[in-house]
C-alpha positions as CSV (number, residue, x, y, z in Angstrom):
1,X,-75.4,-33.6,-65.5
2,X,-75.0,-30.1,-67.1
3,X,-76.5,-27.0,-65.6
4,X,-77.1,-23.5,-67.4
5,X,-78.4,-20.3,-65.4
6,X,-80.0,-18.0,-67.4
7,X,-80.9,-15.3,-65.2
8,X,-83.5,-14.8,-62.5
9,X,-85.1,-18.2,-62.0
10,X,-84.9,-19.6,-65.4
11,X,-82.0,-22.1,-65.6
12,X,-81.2,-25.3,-68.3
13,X,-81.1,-28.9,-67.0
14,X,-79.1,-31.2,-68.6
15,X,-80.2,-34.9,-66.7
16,X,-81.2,-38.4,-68.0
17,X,-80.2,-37.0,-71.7
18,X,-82.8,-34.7,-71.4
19,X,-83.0,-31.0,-71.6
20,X,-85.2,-29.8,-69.3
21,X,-85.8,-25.9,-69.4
22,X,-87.1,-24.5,-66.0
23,X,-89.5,-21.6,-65.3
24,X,-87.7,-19.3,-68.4
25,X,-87.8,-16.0,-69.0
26,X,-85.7,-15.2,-71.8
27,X,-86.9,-12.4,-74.2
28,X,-88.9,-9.3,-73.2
29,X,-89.1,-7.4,-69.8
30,X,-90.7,-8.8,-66.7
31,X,-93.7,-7.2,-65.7
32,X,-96.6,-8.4,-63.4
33,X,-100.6,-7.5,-64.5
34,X,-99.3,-4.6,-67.2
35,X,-97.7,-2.9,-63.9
36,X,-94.6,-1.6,-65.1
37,X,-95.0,1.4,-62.9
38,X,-94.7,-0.9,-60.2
39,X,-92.3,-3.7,-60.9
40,X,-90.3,-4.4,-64.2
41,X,-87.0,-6.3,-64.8
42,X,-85.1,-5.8,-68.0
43,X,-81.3,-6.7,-69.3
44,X,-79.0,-5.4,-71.7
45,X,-80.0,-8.5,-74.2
46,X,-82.4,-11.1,-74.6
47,X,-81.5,-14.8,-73.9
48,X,-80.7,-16.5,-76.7
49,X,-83.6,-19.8,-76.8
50,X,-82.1,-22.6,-76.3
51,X,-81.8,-25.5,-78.8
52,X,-83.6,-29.1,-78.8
53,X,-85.9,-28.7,-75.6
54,X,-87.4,-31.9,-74.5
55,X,-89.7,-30.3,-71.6
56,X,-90.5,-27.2,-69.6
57,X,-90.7,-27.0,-66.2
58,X,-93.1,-24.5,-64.1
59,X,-93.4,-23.8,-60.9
60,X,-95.3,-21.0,-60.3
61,X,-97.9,-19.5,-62.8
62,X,-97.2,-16.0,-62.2
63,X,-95.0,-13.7,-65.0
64,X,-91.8,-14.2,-63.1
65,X,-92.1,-18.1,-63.5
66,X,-94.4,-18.6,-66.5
67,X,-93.7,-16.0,-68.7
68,X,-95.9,-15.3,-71.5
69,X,-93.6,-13.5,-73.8
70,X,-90.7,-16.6,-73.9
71,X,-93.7,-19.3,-73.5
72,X,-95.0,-17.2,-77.0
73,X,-92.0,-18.4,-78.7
74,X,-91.4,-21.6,-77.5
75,X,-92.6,-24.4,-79.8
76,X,-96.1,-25.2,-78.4
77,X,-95.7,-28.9,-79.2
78,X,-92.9,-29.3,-76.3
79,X,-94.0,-31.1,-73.6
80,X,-94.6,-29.3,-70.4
81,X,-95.0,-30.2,-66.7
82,X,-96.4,-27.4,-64.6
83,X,-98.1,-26.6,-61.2
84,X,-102.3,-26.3,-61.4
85,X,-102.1,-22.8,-61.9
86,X,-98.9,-22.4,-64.3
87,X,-100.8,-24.9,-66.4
88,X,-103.3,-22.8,-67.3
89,X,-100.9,-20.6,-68.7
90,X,-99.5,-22.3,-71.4
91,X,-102.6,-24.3,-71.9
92,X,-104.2,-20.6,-72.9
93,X,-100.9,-20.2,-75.2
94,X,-101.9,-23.3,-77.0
95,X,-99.3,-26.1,-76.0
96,X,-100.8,-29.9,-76.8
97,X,-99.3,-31.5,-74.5
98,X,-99.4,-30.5,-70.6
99,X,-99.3,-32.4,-67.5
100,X,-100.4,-30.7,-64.3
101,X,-98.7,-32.0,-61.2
102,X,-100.4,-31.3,-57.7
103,X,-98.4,-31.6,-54.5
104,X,-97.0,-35.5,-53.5
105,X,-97.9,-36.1,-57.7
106,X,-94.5,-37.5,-59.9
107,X,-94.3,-37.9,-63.9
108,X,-91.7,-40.1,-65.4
109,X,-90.4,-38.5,-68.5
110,X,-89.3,-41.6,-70.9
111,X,-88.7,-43.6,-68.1
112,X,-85.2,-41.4,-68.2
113,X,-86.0,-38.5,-65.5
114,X,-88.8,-38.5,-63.0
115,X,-90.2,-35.6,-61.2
116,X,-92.3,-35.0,-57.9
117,X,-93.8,-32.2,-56.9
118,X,-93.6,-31.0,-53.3
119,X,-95.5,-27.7,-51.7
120,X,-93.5,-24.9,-53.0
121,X,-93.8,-20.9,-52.0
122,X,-97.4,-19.7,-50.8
123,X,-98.5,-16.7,-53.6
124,X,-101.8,-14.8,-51.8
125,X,-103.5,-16.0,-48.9
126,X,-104.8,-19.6,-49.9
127,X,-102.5,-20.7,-53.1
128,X,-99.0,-22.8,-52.8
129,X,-97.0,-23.1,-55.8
130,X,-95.0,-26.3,-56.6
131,X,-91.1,-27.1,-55.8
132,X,-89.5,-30.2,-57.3
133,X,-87.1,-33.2,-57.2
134,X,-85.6,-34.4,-60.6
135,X,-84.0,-37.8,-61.0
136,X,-82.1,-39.6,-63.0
137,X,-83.4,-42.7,-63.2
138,X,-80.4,-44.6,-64.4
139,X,-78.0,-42.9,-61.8
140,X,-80.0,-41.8,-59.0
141,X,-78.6,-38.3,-59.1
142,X,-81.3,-35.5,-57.9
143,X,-81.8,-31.8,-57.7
144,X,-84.4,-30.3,-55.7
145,X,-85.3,-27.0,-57.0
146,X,-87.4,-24.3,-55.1
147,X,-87.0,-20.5,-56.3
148,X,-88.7,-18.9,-53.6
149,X,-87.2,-20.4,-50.2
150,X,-90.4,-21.8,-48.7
151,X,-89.3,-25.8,-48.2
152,X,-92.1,-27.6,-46.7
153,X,-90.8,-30.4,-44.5
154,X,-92.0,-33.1,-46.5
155,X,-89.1,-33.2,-48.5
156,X,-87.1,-34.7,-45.8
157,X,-88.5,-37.8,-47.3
158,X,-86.0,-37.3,-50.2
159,X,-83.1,-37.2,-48.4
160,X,-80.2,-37.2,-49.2
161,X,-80.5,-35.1,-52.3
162,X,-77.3,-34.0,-54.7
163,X,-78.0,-30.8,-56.1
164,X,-80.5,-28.0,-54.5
165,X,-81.0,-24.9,-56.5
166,X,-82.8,-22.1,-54.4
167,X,-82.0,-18.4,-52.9
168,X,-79.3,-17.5,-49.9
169,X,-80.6,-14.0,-50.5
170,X,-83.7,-12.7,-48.3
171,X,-85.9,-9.8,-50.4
172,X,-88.3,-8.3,-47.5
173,X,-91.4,-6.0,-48.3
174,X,-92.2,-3.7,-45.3
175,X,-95.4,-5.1,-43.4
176,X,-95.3,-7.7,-45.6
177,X,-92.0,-9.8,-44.9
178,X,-90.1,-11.9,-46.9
179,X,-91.0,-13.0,-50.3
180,X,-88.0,-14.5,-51.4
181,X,-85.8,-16.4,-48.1
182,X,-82.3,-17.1,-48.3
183,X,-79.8,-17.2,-45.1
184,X,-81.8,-19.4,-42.8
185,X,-84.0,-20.8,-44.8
186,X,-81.3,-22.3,-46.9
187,X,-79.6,-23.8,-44.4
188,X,-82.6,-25.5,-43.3
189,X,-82.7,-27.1,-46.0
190,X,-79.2,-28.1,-46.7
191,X,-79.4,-29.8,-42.6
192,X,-82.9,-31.6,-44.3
193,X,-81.4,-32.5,-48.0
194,X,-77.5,-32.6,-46.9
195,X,-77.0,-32.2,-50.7
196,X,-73.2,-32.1,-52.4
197,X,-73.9,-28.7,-53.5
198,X,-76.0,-26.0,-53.4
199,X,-76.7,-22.9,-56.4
200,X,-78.2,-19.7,-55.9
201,X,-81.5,-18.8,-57.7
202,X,-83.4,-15.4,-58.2
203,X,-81.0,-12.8,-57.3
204,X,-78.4,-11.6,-59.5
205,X,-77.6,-12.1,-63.0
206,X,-77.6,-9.5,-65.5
207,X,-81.3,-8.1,-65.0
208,X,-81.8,-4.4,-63.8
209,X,-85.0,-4.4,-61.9
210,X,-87.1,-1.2,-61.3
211,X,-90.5,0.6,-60.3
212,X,-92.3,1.3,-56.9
213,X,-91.7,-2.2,-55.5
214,X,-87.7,-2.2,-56.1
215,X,-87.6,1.1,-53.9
216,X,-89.1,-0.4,-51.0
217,X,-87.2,-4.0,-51.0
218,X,-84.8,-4.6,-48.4
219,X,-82.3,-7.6,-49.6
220,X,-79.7,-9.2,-46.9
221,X,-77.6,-12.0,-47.5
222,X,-74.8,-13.4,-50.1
223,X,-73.3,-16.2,-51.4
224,X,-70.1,-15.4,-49.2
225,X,-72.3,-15.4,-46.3
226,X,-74.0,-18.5,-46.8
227,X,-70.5,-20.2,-47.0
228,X,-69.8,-19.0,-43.8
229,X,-73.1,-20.1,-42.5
230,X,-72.0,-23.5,-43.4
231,X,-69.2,-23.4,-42.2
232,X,-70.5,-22.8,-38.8
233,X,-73.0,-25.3,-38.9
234,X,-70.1,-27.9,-39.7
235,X,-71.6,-28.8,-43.1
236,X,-70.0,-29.9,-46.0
237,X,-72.1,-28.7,-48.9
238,X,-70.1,-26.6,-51.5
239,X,-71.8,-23.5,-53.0
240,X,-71.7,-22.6,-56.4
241,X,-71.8,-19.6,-58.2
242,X,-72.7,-20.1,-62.3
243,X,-72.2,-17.0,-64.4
244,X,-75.5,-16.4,-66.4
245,X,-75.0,-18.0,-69.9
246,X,-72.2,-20.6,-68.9
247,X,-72.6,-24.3,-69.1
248,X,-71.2,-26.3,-66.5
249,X,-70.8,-29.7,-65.8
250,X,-71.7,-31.3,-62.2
251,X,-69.5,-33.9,-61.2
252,X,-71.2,-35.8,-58.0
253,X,-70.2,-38.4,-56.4
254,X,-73.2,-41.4,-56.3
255,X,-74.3,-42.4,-53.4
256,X,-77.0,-44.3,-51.8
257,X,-80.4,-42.7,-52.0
258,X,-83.4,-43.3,-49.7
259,X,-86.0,-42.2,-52.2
């Protein structure tokens, strides 16, 4: 299994022999509704787009998840699994072939790598996005990814996972609280999953981030401190810390799964 972070909560999953590209943003700023005023994200370069994608994976259907400008120049012919409303993204971009999974749904990709979908990270008052487990079929090896924090207790099901990919940083909005949890949240999670190792998602990276919203966002939390979260906690699970644009190999140990 080979894992590439490519900024922000785009990353490239190498499982099953398939190349699965997650939620990528990759050319282009970030910008919600035309807002740039109040939220944009930019870096020094664009991402280069990676080669031979067999599927892309969405979890959310807003810009910072689904992003129109990468989705533009992806080859519309990939397959795509997405969450009910990031489906209607790319459907409106034109790509054939789209599968829409709902919360408790799974799609088996080539009988190589099968994914569920679990409840992900509320966005407004009524809508929650998707988070999901990946297998390898032939292994059992699994990474559960959710790039917000939110992990609904349903995935205890899963457990033991290998691999979770989510944030140990908490961004807070005044009034309105957290929108991204790390810290606790994260170690809820690794006590539910009690995966080999855990990698940090949305923070970081080389993205500058500006307008109104950036100005008012309190962050707390860091990888370092998450260790030592662990560490308290007595658990085992080792943190990683990719640099964008590096591809790594995950060696994991296999191990009975109750899946």
């Amino acid at each position: 299994m080979f894992l590439t972070w490519l900024d922000s909560n785009s990353w490239l999953l190498e499982i099953g022999a398939k190349r699965i590209l997650i939620d990528p943003w990759l050319v282009g700023s970030l910008i919600f509704s035309n807002l740039d005023w109040l939220f944009k994200g930019s870096r020094s370069q664009n991402r280069p787009i990676p080669d031979n994608i067999d599927l892309i994976l969405l979890s959310q259907g807003l810009e910072d998840h689904a992003h129109p400008p990468t989705l533009k120049l992806l080859d519309h012919s990939i397959k795509v699994v997405a969450s009910p409303n990031a489906a209607k993204v790319v459907q409106e971009l034109g790509y054939s072939q789209v599968t829409t999974l709902a919360h408790g749904e799974t799609f088996t990709f080539n009988n190589e790598v099968e994914i569920k979908a679990f409840p992900g990270s509320p966005v407004g008052p009524t809508l929650v996005e998707n988070s999901y487990l990946l297998k390898e079929l032939e292994s059992g090896l699994t990474v559960y990814y959710e790039p917000h924090g939110y992990h609904s207790p349903k995935v205890k099901q899963v457990a033991p996972v290998d691999v979770v990919i989510t944030p140990f940083v908490d961004l807070t909005l005044p009034l309105l609280g957290p929108f991204i949890k790390g810290g606790n949240s994260a170690l809820e999670v690794v006590r539910w999953l009690k995966p080999q190792v855990i990698l940090p998602t949305s923070a970081g990276g080389d993205v500058v981030f500006e307008g109104l919203i950036t100005k008012l966002l309190e962050t707390k939390g860091s990888a370092e401190e998450f260790r030592s979260l662990l560490e308290k906690n007595n658990l085992s699970t080792q943190v990683l810390e990719p640099k964008p644009g590096d591809r790594f190999e995950l060696l994991l140990e296999k191990r009975a799964l109750a899946i």
